[in-house]
C-alpha positions in Angstrom: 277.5 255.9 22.1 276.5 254.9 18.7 278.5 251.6 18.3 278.4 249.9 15.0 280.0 246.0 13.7 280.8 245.4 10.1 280.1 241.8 8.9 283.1 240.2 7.1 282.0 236.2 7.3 278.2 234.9 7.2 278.2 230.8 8.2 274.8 229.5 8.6 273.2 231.6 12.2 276.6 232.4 13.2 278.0 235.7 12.2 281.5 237.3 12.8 281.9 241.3 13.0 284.8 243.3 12.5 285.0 247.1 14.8 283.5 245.1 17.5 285.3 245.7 20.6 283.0 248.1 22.5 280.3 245.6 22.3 280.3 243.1 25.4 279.6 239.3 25.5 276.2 238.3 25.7 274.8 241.4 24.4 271.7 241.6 21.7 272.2 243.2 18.6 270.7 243.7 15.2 272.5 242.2 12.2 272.4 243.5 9.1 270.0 246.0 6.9 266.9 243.8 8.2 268.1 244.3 11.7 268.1 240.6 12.6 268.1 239.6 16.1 271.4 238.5 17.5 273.6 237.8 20.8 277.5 238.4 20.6 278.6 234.6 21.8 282.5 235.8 21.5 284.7 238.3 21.5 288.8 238.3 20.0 290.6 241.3 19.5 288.1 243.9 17.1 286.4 240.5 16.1 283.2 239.4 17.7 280.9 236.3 16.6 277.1 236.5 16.9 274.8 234.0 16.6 271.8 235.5 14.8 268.0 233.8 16.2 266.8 234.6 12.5 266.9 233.2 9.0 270.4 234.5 7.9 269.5 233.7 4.1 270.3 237.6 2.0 272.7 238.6 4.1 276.0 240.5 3.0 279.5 241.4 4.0 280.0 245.0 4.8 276.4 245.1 6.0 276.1 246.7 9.4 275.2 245.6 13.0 274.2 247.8 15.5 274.4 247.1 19.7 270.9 247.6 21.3 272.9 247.7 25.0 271.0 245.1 26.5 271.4 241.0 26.9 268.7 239.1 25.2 265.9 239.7 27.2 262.4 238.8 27.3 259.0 241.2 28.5 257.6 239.6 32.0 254.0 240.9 32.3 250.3 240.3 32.1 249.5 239.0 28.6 251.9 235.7 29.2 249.4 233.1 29.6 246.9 231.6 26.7 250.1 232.9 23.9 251.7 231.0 21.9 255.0 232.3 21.4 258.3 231.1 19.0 261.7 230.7 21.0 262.6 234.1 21.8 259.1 235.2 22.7 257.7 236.6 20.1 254.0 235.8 19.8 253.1 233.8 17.1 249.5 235.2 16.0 251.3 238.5 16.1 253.4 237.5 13.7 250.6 235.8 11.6 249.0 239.2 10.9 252.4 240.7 10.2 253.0 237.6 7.3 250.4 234.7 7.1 252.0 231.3 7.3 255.8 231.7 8.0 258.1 233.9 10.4 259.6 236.7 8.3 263.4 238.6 8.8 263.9 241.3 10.4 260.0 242.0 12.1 262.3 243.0 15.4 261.9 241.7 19.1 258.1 241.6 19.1 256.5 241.0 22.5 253.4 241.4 24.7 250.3 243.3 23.4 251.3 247.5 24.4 247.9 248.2 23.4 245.7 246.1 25.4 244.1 247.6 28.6 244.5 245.8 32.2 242.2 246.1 34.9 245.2 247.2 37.7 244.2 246.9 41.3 247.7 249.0 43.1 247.8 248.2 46.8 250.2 251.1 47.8 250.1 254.3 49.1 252.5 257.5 48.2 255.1 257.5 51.4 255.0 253.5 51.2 258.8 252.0 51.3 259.1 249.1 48.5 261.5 246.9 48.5 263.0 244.6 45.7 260.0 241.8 44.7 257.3 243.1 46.5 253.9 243.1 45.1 252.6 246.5 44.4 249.4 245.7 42.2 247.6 242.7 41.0 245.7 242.3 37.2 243.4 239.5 36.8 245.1 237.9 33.8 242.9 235.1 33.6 239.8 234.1 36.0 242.5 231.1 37.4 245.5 233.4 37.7 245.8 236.9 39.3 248.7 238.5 37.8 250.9 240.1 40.6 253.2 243.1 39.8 256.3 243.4 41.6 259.2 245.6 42.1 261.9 244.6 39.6 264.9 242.9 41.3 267.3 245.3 43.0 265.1 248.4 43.0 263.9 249.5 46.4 263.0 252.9 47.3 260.0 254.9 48.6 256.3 255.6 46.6 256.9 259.0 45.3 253.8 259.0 42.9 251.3 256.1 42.5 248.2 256.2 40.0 244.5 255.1 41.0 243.3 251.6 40.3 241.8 251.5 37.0 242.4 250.1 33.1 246.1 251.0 31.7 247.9 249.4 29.0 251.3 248.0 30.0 253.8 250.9 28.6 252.3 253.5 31.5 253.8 254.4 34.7 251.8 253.2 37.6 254.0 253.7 40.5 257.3 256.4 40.6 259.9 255.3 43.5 262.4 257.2 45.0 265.5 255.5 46.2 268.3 256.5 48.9 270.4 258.7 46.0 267.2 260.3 45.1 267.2 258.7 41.7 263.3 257.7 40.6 262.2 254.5 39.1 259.4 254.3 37.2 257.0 251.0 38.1 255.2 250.0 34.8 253.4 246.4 34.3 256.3 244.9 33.4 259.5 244.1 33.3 262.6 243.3 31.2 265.0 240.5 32.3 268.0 238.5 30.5 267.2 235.1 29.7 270.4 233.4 30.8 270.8 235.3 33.9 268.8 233.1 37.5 266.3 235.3 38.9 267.2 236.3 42.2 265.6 234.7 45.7 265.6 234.9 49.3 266.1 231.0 50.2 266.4 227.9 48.5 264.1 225.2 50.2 264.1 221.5 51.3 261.8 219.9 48.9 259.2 218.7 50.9 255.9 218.2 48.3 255.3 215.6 45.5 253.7 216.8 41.9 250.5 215.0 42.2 250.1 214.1 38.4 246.9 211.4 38.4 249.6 209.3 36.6 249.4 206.0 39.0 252.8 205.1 37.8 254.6 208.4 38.8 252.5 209.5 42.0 252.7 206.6 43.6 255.9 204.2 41.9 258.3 207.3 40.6 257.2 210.8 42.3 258.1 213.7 40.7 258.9 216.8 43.5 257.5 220.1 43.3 260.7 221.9 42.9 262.2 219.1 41.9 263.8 218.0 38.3 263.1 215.1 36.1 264.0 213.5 32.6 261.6 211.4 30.3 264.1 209.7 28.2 262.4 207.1 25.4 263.3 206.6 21.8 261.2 207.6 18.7 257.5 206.5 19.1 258.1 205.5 22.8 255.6 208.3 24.3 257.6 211.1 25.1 255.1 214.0 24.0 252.2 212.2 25.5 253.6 211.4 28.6 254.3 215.6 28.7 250.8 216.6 27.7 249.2 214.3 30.5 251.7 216.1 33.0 250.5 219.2 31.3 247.0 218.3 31.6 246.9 216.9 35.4 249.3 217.9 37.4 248.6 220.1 40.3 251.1 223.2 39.5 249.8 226.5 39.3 250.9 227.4 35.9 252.6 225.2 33.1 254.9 226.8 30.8 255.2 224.6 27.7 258.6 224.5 25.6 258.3 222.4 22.5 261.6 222.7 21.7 263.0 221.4 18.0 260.1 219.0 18.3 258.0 218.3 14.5 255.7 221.0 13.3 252.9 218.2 13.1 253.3 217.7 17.3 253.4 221.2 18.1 250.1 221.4 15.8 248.6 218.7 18.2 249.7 220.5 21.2 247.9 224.2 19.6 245.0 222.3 18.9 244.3 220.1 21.9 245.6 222.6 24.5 242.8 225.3 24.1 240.3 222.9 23.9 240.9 221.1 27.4 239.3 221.8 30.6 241.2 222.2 33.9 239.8 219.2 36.1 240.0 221.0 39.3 238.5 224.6 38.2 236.3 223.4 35.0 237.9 226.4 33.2 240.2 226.1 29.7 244.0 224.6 30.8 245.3 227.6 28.5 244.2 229.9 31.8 247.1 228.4 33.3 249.1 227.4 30.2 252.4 229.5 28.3 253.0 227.6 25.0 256.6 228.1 23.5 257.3 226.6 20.0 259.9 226.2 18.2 259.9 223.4 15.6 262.5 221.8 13.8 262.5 223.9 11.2 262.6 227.1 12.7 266.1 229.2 13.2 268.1 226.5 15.1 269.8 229.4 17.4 266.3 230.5 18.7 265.5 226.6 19.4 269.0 227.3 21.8 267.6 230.2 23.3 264.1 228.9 23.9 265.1 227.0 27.2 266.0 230.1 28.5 262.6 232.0 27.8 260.8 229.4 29.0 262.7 229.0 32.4 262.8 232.4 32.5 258.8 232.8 32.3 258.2 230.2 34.9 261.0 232.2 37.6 258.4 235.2 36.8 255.6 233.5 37.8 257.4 231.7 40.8 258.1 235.2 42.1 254.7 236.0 42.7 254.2 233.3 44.4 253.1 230.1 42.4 254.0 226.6 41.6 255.6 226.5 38.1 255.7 223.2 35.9 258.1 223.6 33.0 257.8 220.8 30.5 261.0 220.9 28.2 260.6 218.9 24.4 263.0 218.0 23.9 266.5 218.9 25.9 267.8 216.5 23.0 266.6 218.4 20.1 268.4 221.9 22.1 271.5 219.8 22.9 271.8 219.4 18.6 271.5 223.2 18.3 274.6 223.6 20.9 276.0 221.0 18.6 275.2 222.8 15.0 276.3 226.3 16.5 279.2 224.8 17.9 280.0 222.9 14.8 279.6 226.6 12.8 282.5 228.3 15.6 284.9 225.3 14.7 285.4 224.6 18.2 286.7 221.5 19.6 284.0 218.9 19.4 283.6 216.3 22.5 281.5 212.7 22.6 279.5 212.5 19.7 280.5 215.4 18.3 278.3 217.5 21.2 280.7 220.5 22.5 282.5 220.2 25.8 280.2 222.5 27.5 277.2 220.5 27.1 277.1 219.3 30.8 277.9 222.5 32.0 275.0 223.9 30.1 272.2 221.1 31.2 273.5 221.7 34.6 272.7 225.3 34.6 269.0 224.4 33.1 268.3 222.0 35.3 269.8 224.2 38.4 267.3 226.7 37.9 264.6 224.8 39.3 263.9 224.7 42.9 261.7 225.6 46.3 262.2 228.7 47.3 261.0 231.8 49.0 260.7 234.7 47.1 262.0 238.1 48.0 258.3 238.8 49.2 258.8 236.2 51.6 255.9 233.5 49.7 256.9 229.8 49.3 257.0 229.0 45.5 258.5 226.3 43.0 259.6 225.7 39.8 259.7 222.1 38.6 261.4 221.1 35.4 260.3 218.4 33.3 262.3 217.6 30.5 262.1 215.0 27.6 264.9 213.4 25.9 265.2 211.8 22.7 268.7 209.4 22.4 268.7 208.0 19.5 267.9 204.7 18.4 266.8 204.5 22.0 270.3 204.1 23.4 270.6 205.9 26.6 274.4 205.4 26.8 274.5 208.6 24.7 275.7 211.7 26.0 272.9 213.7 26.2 270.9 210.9 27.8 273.8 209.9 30.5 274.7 213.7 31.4 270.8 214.8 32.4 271.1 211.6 34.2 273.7 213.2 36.8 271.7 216.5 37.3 268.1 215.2 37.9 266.5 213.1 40.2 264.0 211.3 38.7 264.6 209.2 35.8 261.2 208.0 34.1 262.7 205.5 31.3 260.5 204.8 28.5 260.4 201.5 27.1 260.0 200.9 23.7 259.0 197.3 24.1 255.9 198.5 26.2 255.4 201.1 24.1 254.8 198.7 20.9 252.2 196.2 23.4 250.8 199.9 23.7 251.3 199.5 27.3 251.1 203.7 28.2 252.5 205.9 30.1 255.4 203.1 28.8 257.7 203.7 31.9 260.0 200.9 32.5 259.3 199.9 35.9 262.9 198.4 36.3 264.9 200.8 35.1 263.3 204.2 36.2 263.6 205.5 39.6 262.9 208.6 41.9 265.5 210.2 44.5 262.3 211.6 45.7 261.1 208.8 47.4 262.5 209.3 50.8 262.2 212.9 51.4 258.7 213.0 50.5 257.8 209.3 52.6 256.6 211.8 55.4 254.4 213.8 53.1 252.5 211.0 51.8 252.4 208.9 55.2 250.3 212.2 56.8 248.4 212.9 53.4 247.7 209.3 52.0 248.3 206.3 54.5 250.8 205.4 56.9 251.9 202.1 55.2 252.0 203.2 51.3 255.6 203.3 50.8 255.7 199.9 52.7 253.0 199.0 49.9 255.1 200.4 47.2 258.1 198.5 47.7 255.9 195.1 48.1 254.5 196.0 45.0 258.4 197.0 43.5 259.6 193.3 45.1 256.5 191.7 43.4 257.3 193.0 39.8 261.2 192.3 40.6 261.0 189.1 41.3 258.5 188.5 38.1 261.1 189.4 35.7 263.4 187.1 37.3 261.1 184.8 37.2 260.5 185.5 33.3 264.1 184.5 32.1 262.8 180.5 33.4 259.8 180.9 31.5 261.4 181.5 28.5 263.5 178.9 28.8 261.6 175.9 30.4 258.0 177.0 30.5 255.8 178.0 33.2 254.7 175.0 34.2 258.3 173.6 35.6 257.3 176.4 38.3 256.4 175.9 41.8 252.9 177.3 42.3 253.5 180.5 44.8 256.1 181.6 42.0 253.2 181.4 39.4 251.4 183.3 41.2 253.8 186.0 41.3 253.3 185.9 37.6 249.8 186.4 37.4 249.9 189.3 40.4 252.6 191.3 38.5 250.4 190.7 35.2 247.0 192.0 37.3 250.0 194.9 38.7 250.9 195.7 34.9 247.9 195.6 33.0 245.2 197.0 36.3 247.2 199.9 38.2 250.9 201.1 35.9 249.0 200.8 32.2 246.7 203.9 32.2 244.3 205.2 29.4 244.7 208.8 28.9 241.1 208.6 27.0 239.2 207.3 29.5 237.0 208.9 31.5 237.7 207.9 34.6 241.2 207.0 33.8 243.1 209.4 33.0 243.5 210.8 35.9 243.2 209.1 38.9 243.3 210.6 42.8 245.6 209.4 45.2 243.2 208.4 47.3 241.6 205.6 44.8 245.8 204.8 43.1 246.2 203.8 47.4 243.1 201.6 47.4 243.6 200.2 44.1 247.2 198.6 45.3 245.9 197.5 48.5 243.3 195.5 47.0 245.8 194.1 44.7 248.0 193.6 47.5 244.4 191.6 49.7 244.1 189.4 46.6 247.7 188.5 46.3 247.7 187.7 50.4 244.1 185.7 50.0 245.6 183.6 47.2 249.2 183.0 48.2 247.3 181.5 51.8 245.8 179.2 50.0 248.6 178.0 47.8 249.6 178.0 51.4 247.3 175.2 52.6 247.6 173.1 49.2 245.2 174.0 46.9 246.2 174.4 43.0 247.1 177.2 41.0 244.4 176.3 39.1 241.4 176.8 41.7 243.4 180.2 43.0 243.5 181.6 39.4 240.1 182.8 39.0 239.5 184.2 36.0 236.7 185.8 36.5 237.8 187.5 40.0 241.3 188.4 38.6 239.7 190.3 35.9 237.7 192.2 38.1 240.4 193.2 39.7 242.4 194.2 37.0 239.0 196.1 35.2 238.5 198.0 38.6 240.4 201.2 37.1 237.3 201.6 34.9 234.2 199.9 36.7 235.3 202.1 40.0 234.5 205.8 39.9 236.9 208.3 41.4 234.4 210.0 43.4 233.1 207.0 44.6 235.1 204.1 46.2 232.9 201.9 47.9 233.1 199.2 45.4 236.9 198.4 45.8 235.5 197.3 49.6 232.9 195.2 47.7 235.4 194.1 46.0 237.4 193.1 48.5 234.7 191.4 50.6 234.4 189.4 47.2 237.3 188.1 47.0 237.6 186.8 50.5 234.3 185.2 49.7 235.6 183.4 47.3 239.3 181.9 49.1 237.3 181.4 52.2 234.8 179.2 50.0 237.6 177.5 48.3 239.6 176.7 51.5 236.4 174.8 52.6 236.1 172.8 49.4 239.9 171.3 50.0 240.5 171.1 53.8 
């Protein structure tokens, strides 16, 4: 059935439609004599309102729009990974031949290359029984990622027909199913899926693994979960972005899907050109092997910036289904929230706090609910972990973007903006962030690390607690009113500070650290601390036990220590307990 809209109001990306009442909610259509891409977000009597993903400048009244049948739906298959695509997953050097420089009206739902030939390895049989996501053949998408095809959710059946291995482009039919009713599915590369709709699994999981990032401040302080969810908050210039890209960079997922969501063009130009020029540390191979890039900047159509969180998460359930660990960095959940705003704003409908709609927690909560541990229907263990920035403004994270994502994730990583201007980086505020993830993954990192690091981590927490107590005095009376074990506090949580949470994402060496040498690193902060509070112990002055020379040392040993090579933290060590036990000689 042919069904066909008429336009009768244009507002901004939201459109409303007369002669619409065979069309459904949540549907795609095309708007208009460009055939603009739209989803029908309401539906009243014959009326229906769309919000159109394009540039809605030129259109008319009385102009048609035409149903397509289908939600808004993205292309899963091989050809994902190394694009760059805009928010409803179109790729963006696709659309650079098409017009150089800008995204034009009306070019249609663009997707993954249909010409390009695959190297298909199928691994079943006619007379094999397949049921909903199993793998029935694998591409090599990239020399880091094997691409695994599998049956779309809730089609199960028995291999009819099946092609030989060998080089197809995505549009063919490799595999013909038969189900129970005798109806036949065709199996091609890919498949379609609606953005806002979960992607279906066997079991959620316990989460039971940390994120290892090379970020001392997160691995070892604030641990993000592998299947876990987390928020950056920070305000402008605080380090949002860079914190991202280092997660991007180092972090031990399988794939990272990228979302730079209503961030500036100039970022998202970093991000193009950095991101292909980076090498994976653990394979020596370009990140973009593993990398989806998604971007949407501020001045693209601000109902595909809405829609972009979708595609992304989308993506990374794709990948999860075939078995890998998904990182999802999200940049910036603020910048979507303003689009629910705008489009909300457009529909007249009652505005909440800050003028946001009264959805907006509803909506975070369904983002941030799609990530998770899980086992696929093919019976792997997988993950999805969600990253997400915010951006309150003026740095005030009483806002309502700010406090909602604060009830739906569990690790808050607050950026300081103080820290950030005494370029102290990754600027996470030691005091006010904080990680649900601690206890559940104690175990993991007791059998994987050391048995007493989160012991070591809360001496270290207490250490830096009691220094910004101790700070308030300072400020008023001087440190020199101070008894000498609390000054040495002082000077332990500066050597903390400065020598293990600041870290220098152009360093060598630095930039990402193993958890082996972040564990070492705090215990020998912890030996000097011991070594030095004894002999404040047995009377001798702050003075003597403030070495200069030895507390630099120990503060430089995140450069002058190799990662591969950790013998000189024990020399080190041996070092300092040279140096009390020859300065408890000189004053007994």
């Amino acid at each position: 059935m042919n069904r066909e809209g008429l336009i009768n109001m244009v507002n901004g990306p939201v459109v409303q439609a007369a002669n619409m009442s065979d069309f459904q909610i949540r549907e795609m259509v095309m708007v208009g004599e460009k055939k603009l891409l739209g989803e029908v977000i309401g539906l009243e009597g014959d009326i229906g309102t769309i919000q159109v993903y394009e540039e809605t400048e030129g259109l008319k009244t009385g102009e048609k729009v035409l149903s397509t049948g289908k939600p808004l739906s993205v292309k899963l298959g091989p050809g994902l990974i190394g694009n760059i695509f805009d928010g409803i997953e179109r790729p963006l050097s696709k659309i650079n031949e098409i017009s150089e420089g800008f995204i034009p009206e009306g070019i249609g739902l663009l997707s993954l290359d249909t010409e390009k030939k695959w190297e298909v390895k199928l691994l079943v049989k006619e007379g094999d029984k397949l049921k909903e996501g199993q793998i029935f053949g694998e591409v090599e998408e990239t020399s880091l990622i094997t691409h695994k095809l599998i049956v779309p959710p809730g089609i199960s059946g028995r291999v009819v027909r099946v092609k030989d291995s060998g080089s197809y482009s995505i549009e063919e039919t490799l595999v013909e199913l038969q189900d129970e009713k005798n109806n036949t599915h065709e199996l091609k590369m890919y498949q379609e899926w609606g953005v806002r709709m979960p992607r279906p699994v066997q079991e959620r999981l316990p989460i039971s693994r940390p994120l290892v990032t090379g970020q001392r401040v997160l691995d070892i302080f604030f641990p993000i979960a592998k299947g876990g969810t987390s928020a950056i908050p920070g305000g402008f210039g605080t380090g949002k972005t860079m914190t991202q890209h280092q997660l991007a960079k180092w972090s031990d997922a399988d794939i990272i899907v990228y979302i730079g969501c209503g961030e500036r063009g100039n970022e998202m130009t970093d991000v193009l050109e950095e991101f292909p020029k980076l090498v994976d540390p653990k394979t020596n191979k370009p990140i973009m092997e593993r990398t989806i890039l998604i971007a949407n900047t501020s001045n693209m159509p601000v109902a595909a910036r809405e829609a972009s969180i979708y595609t992304g998460i989308t993506i990374a359930e794709y990948y999860r289904d075939m078995g890998y660990d998904v990182a999802i960095m999200a940049d910036s959940t603020s910048r979507w929230a303003e689009a629910l705003r705008e489009i909300s704003g457009r529909l007249e409908e009652m505005p909440a706090e800050e003028g946001y709609p009264a959805y907006l927690p509803s909506r975070l909560a369904e983002f941030y609910e799609r990530a998770g541990c899980v086992t696929t229907l093919a019976g792997g263990e997988a993950s999805v972990t969600i990253i997400g920035a915010v951006s309150p403004a003026g740095g005030d994270f009483s806002e309502p973007v700010t406090e909602n994502t604060k009830r739906y994730v569990n690790a808050f990583l607050a950026l300081d903006r103080k820290l950030a201007y005494a370029r102290h980086y990754p600027a996470i505020n030691w005091l006010s962030s904080y990680s649900g993830y601690v206890k559940v993954l104690g175990n993991w990192y007791r059998e994987n690390v050391r048995e007493d690091i989160m012991d070591l981590r809360a001496r270290m927490l207490a250490i830096l607690q009691e220094e910004d107590k101790l700070q308030e005095i300072v400020q008023l009376v001087g440190e020199d009113v101070l008894p000498d074990d609390q000054r040495l506090i002082i000077e332990i949580a500066r050597v903390l500070k400065v020598g293990f949470l600041q870290q220098n994402a152009f360093h060598e060496s630095d930039t990402y650290v193993p958890l082996e040498k972040q564990y070492e690193m705090l215990k020998c902060i912890e030996f000097l601390y011991d070594k030095a509070h004894a002999a404040i112990r047995k009377g001798v002055p702050i003075s003597a036990v403030r070495d200069q020379n030895l507390f630099g040392e120990v503060t430089g040993m995140k450069y002058t220590i190799p990662n591969d090579d950790l013998s000189g933290i024990q020399r080190l060590k041996e070092k300092i307990e040279a140096y009390y036990d020859e300065l408890l000689k000189k004053y007994q």
